[in-house]
Structures are given as C-alpha cells and as structure tokens.
C-alpha positions as a Markdown table, in Angstrom:
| # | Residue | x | y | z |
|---|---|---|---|---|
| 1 | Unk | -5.0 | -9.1 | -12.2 |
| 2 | Unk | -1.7 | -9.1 | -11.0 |
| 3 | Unk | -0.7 | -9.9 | -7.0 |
| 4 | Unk | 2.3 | -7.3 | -6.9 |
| 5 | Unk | 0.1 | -4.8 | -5.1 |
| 6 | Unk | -1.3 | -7.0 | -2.3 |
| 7 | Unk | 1.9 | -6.9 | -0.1 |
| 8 | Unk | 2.8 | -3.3 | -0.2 |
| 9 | Unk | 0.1 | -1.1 | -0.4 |
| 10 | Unk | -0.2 | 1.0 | 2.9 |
| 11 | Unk | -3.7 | 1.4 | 4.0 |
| 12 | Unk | -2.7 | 3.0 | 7.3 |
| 13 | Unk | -2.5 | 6.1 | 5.5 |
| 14 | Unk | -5.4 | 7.5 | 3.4 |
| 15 | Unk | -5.7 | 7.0 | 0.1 |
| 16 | Unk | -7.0 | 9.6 | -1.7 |
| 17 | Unk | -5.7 | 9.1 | -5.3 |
| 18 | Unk | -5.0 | 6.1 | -7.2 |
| 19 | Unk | -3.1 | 5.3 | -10.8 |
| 20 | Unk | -4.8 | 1.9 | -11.9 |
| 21 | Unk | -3.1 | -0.3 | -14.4 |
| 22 | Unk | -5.9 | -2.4 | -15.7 |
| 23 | Unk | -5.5 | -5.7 | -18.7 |
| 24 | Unk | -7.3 | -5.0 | -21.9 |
| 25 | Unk | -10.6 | -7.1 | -20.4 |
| 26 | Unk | -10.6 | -5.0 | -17.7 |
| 27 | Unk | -12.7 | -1.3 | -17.7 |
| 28 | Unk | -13.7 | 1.3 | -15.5 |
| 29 | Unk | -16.9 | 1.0 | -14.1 |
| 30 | Unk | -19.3 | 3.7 | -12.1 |
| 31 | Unk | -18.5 | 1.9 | -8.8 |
| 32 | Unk | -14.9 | 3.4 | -9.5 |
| 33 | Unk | -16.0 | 6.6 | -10.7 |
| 34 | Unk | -18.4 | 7.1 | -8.2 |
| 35 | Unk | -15.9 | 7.2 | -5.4 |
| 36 | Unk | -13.4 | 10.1 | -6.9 |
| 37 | Unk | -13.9 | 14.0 | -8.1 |
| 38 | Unk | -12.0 | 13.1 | -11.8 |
| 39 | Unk | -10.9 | 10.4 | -14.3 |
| 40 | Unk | -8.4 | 10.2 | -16.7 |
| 41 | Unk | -7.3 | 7.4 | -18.8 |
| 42 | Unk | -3.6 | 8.3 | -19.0 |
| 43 | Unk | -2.1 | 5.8 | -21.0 |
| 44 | Unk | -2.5 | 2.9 | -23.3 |
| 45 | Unk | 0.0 | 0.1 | -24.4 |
| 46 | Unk | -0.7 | 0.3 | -28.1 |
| 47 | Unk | 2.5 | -1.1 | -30.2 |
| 48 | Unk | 1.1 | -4.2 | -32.2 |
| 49 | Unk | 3.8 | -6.3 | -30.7 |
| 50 | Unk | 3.7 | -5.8 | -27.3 |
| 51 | Unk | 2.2 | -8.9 | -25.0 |
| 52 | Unk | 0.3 | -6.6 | -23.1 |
| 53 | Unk | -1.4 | -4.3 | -25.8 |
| 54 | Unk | -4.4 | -2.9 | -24.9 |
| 55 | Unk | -3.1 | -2.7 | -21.0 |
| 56 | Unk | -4.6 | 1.3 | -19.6 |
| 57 | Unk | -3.2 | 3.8 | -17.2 |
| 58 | Unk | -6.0 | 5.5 | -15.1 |
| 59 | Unk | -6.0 | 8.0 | -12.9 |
| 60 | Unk | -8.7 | 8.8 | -9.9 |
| 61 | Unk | -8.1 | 11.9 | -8.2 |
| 62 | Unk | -9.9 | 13.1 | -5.2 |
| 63 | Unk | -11.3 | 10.7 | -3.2 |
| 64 | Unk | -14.7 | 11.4 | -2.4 |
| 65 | Unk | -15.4 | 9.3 | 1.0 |
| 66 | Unk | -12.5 | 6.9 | 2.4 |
| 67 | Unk | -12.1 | 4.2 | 0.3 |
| 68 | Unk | -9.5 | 2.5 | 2.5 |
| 69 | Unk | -11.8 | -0.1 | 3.9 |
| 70 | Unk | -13.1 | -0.8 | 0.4 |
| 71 | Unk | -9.4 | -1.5 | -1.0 |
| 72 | Unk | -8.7 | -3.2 | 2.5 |
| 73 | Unk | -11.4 | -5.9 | 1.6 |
| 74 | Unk | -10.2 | -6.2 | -2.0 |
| 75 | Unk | -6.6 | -6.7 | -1.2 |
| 76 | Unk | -7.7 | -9.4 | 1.2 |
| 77 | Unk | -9.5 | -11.0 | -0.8 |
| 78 | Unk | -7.5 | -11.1 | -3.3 |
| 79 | Unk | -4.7 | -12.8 | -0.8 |
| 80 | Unk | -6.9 | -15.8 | -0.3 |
| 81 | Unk | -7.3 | -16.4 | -3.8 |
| 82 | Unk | -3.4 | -15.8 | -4.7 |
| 83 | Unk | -2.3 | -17.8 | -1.9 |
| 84 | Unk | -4.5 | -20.8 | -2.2 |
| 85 | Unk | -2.4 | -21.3 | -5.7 |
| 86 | Unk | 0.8 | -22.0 | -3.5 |
C-alpha cells in the first residue's frame, strides 16, 4: 500500500465515489462492494516490463451509507504504521 493518500484526502466532505489503485496481491473484496451501487475494474498495468504489472484501476460509484468514518479509521491507522518507520 502506498502512504501518498494518508495526508490529503479530505474526509470533511462526503465521499461518495472512489478510484482505487490496488498492487497485484491486492483484490476487491465484498466488504468493498458491499458499500457502493457499482464496480468497475477500469484499468490494468499489463506491459511485461513494467515494475508494477498487474497494478488495477477500480472504480466504486455510489456510496451506499457514509463511508467517511470507515476510511477515517483506515487512514489513521495506516499513519501509525507509516510513521513508526521514521
């Protein structure tokens, strides 16, 4: 996962779509799907050469319930672990 994210994204405003860019390990599960209308897988990083093949593009439209205080606890969470490398 990569920490760019955890410093600007504004929770103050509610989030009712999201693009997520997820490593090749990484997959949708039904606790993502569960919370928006549609899915779409929207791209793929495919070239044989590229260091992060297999990389997908999703997209979640239509938030069901608000899912800020579920990404609020995420990002924070993920702040502890990122900043306990320093």
């Amino acid at each position: 996962m990569n920490a760019d994210y955890l410093y600007w994204l504004n929770l103050e405003e509610p989030v009712d779509n999201l693009i997520l860019v997820w490593e090749a390990d990484e997959k949708i599960t039904s606790r993502e799907l569960d919370f928006f209308e549609e899915y779409r897988e929207i791209g793929k990083i495919t070239h044989p050469l590229a260091r992060e093949r297999g990389t997908t593009v999703h997209f979640l439209r239509g938030a069901k319930v608000d899912i800020n205080p579920v990404l609020r606890e995420e990002v924070e969470k993920e702040k502890k672990v990122w900043e306990s490398r320093e």
